[in-house]
C-alpha positions in Angstrom: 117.0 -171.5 119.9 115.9 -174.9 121.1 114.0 -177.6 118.9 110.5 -178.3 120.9 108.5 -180.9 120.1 104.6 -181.4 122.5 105.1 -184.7 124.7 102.7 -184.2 127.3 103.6 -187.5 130.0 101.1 -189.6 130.0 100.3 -189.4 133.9 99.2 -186.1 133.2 96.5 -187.1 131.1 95.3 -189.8 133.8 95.4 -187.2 136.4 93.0 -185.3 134.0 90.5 -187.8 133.6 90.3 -188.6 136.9 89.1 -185.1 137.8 87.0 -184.9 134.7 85.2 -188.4 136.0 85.1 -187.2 139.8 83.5 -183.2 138.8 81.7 -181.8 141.5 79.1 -180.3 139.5 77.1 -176.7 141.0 73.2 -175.7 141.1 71.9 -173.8 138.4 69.0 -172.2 137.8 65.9 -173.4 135.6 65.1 -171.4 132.7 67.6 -168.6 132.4 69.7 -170.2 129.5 72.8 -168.4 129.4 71.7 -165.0 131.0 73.9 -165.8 134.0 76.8 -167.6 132.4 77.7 -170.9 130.4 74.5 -173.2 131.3 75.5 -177.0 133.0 74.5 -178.6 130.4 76.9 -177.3 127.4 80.1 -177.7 130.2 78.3 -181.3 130.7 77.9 -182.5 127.4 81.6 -181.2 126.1 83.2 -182.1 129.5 82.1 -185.7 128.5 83.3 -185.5 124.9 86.8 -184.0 126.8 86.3 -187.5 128.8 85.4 -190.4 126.6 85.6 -188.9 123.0 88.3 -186.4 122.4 92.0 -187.4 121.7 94.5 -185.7 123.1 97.2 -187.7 121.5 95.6 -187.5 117.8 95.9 -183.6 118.4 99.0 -183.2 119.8 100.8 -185.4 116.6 98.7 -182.4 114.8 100.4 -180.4 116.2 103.5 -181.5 116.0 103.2 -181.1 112.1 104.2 -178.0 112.6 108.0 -177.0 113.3 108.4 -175.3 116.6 111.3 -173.8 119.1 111.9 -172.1 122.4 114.2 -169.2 122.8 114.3 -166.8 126.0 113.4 -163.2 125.3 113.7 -160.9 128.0 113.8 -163.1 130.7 111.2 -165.2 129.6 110.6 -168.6 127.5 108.8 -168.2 124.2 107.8 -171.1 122.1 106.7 -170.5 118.6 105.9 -172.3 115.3 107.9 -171.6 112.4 107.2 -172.9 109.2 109.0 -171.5 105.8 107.5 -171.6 102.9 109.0 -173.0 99.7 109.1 -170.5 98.0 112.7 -168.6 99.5 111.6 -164.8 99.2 108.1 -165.4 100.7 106.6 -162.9 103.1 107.9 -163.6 106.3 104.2 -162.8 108.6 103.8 -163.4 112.0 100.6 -164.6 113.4 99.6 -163.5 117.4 96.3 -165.1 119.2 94.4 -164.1 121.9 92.5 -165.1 125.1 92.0 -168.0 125.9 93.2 -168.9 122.6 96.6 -170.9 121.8 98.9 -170.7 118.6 96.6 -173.8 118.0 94.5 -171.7 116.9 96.6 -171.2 113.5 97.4 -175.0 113.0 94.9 -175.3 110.0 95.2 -171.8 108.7 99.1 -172.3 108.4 98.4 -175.2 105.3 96.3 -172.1 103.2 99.2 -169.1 103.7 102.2 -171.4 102.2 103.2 -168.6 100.3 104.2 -166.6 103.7 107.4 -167.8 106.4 105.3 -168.4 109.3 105.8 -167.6 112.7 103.1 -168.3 115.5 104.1 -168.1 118.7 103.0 -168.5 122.0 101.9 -165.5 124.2 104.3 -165.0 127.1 101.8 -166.6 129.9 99.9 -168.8 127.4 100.5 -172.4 126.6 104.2 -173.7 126.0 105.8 -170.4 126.6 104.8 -171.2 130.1 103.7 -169.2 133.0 105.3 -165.4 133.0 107.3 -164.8 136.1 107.5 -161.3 136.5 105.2 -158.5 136.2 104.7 -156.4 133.4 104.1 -159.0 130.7 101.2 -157.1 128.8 100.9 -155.7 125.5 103.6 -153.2 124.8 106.5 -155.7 126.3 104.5 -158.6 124.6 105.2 -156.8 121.3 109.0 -155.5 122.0 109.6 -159.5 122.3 108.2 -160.6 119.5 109.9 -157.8 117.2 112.8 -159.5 119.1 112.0 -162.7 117.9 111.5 -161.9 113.8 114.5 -159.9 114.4 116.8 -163.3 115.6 115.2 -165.1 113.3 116.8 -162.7 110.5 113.8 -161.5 109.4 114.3 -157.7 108.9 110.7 -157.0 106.7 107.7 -158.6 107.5 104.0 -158.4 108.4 101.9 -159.4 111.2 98.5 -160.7 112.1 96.3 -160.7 115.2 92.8 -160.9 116.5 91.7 -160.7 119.8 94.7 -159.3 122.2 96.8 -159.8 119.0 94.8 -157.4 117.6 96.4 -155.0 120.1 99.6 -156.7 120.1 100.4 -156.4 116.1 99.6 -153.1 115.6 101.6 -152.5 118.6 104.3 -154.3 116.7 104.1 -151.6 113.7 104.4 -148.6 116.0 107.3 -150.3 117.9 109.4 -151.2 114.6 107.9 -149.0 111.6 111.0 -149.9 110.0 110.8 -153.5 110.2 106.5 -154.3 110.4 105.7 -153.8 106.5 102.1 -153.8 107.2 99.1 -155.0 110.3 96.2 -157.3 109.5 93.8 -157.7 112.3 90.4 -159.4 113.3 88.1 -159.0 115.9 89.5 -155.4 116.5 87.4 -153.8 118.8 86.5 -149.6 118.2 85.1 -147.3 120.6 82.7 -144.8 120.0 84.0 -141.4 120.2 81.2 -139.0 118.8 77.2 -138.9 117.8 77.4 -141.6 115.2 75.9 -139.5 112.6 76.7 -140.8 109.2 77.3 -144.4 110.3 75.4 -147.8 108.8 72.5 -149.4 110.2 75.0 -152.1 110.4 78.2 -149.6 111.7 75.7 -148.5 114.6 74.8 -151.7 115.7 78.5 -152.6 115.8 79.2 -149.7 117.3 76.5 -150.8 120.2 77.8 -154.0 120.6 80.7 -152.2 122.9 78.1 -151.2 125.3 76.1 -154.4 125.2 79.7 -156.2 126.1 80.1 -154.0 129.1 77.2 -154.0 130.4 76.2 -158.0 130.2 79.8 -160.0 129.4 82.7 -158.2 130.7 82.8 -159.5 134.0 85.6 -162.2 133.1 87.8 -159.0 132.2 86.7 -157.2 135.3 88.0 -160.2 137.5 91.1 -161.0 135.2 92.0 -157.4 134.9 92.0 -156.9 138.9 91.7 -159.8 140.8 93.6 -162.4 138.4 95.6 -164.1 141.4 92.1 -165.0 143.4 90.3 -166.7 140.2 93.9 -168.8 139.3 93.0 -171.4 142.1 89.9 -172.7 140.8 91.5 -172.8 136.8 94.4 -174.5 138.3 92.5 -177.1 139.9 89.5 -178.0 137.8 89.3 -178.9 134.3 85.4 -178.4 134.3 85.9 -175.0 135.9 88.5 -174.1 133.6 86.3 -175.6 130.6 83.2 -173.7 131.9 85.7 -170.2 132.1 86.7 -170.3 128.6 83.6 -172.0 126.8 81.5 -168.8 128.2 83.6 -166.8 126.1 84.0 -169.1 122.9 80.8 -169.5 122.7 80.5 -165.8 122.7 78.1 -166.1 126.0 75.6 -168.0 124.1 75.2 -165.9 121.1 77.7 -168.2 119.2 77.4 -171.8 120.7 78.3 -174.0 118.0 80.8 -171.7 116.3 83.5 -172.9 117.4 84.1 -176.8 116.6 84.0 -178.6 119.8 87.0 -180.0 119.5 88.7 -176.9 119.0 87.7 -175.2 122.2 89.0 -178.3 123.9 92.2 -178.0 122.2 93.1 -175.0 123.2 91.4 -175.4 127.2 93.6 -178.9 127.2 96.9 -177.0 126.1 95.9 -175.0 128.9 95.5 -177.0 131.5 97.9 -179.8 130.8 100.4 -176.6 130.7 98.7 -175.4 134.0 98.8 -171.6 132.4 95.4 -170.7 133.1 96.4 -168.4 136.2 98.9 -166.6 133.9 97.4 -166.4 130.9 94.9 -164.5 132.7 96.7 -161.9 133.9 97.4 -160.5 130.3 94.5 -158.3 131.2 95.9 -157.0 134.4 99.4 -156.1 132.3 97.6 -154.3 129.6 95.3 -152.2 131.3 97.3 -149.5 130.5 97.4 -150.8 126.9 93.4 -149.7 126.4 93.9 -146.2 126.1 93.7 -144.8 122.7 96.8 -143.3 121.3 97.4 -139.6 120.7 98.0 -140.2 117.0 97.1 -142.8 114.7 99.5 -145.5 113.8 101.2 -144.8 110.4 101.6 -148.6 109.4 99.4 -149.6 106.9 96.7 -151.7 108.0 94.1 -154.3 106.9 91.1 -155.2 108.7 88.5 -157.8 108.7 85.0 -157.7 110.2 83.4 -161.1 110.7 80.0 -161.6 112.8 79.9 -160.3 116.3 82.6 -158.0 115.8 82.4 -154.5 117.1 84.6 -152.9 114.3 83.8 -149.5 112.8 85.8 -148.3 110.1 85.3 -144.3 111.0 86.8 -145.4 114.9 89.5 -147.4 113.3 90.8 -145.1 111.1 91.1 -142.4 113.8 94.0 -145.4 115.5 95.2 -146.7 112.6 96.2 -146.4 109.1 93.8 -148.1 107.7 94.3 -149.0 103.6 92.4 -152.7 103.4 88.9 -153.2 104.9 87.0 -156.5 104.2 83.5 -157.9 106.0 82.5 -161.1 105.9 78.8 -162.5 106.4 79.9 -166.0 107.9 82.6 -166.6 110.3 82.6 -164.7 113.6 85.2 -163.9 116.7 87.7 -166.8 116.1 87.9 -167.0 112.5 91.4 -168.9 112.6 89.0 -171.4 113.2 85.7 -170.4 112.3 86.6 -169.3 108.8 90.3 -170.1 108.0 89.7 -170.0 104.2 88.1 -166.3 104.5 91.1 -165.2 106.8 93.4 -166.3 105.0 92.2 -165.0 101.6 92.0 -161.5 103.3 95.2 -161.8 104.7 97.0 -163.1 101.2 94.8 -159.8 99.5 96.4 -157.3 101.7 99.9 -157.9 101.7 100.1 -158.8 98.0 98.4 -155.2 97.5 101.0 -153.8 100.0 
């Protein structure tokens, strides 16, 4: 394993502005908010933070507070975070984003789980693990890599932790390596309804809704990414404020949840992006793990914890009939991306699971 340390060359960053300052900006229609995606104006207004206010450089030393490496796993680079705890028979728990997140995502939560040996890495096709370069890189082989990993890393018990495609990719981890995965907390899990709904919540049923609201308004950047990833790569690769526009659509939850996320953490993780030129990649995470969807013939037997913040579609009757579920937890505040939108709830849930494990 290799010591890695963020040094993005400075010509880089002027080659950024300079697109930033010379955006060619499209039409948009009056009125319609964001009925028909991200509106000009919010990809306007943070584009010119990304310009004239944001600091790259103050992130990046941020960043750097945090220990990382690069090994190659199966033909392919991973970079990860590792940061041990003091205390020498911590935990050791693995943390997994998702899309179009980075293992920035975890930077802040790592300071409130000191009691756990961290590892956050970097999705194979995301960020500093650069681009994949072979097919095949979805879930499943996403997961056999990263068992790899805790397993050169000598850690032979451990949990893990993942929302968004983590979600996917952690429990994946358990059924991979029961022996090893000691127990699965995930977030923004997402449960399909597979009966009547009799029985279920007010609240359950209008979670349980949300999956057909998604498909039938917001999917569309999955549609594309899961079939046509290759054609939509140009325009990420080539424009910041196309690739800012792409991703803020989705962290701001196509305009349900605006101002969740902190403006300068959705240009964090667009700016690892792009300055790592892994959009094209990164997207075709969805094309890998189509397969990866379909719902197991028996639930997982690895106990699990799960969190429901706002905006999540998780139901607790669906997600038991997957997984072995032992911990649930729902919060009021937070939402999607609550690494960043509620780190202190997160990580209170996570620290409550595995200490009742």
């Amino acid at each position: 394993m290799d010591e890695f340390r963020i040094a993005i060359p400075q010509d880089l960053l002027d080659d950024l502005r300079e697109r930033l300052r010379r955006t060619r900006w499209p039409d948009a229609l009056d009125g319609v908010g964001w009925s028909y995606g991200v509106p000009p104006e919010a990809v306007r207004e943070l584009a010119g933070r990304w310009l004239r206010g944001y600091s790259w450089r103050e992130h990046e030393a941020r960043l750097n507070e945090l220990p990382q490496y690069t090994t190659v796993i199966d033909g392919q680079r991973v970079h990860f975070a590792h940061v041990r705890s003091a205390a020498p028979d911590a935990l050791p728990l693995m943390l997994v984003h998702g899309w179009p997140s980075t293992f920035a995502d975890f930077s802040r939560i790592a300071r409130l789980l000191g009691d756990f040996h961290l590892v956050i890495p970097s999705v194979p096709g995301f960020a500093f693990s650069g681009p994949t370069t072979s097919p095949g890189w979805g879930v499943r082989r996403v997961a056999a890599a990263f068992a790899e990993l805790m397993d050169r890393l000598g850690y032979t018990r451990y949990g893990v932790q993942g929302g968004d495609f983590g979600s996917l990719v952690a429990p994946a981890m358990g059924r991979l390596a029961p022996g090893h995965v000691a127990g699965v907390h995930v977030n923004a899990l997402t449960t399909f309804v597979t009966d009547d709904m009799a029985g279920l919540t007010e609240a359950e049923v209008a979670r349980a809704r949300g999956v057909d609201r998604w498909q039938a308004e917001y999917s569309g950047y999955a549609t594309i990414q899961g079939t046509r990833p290759q054609a939509l790569a140009y325009g990420l690769a080539d424009s910041p404020a196309g690739l800012l526009g792409w991703h803020l659509d989705t962290f701001a939850s196509w305009g349900q949840d605006p101002g969740g996320v902190a403006p300068d953490d959705v240009l964090t993780d667009v700016a690892i992006t792009w300055l790592t030129n892994t959009a094209g990649s990164a997207a075709r995470l969805y094309r890998e793990s189509a397969a990866d969807w379909e719902r197991p013939a028996e639930p997982g037997k690895t106990p699990t914890g799960v969190a429901v913040f706002p905006g999540d579609s998780t139901v607790r009757r669906y997600a038991a009939q997957v997984h072995h579920v032992v911990h649930w937890s729902e919060f009021a505040t937070g939402g999607h991306y609550a690494a960043l939108q509620a780190p202190e709830l997160l990580a209170g849930d996570v620290r409550a699971f595995f200490t009742n494990l």
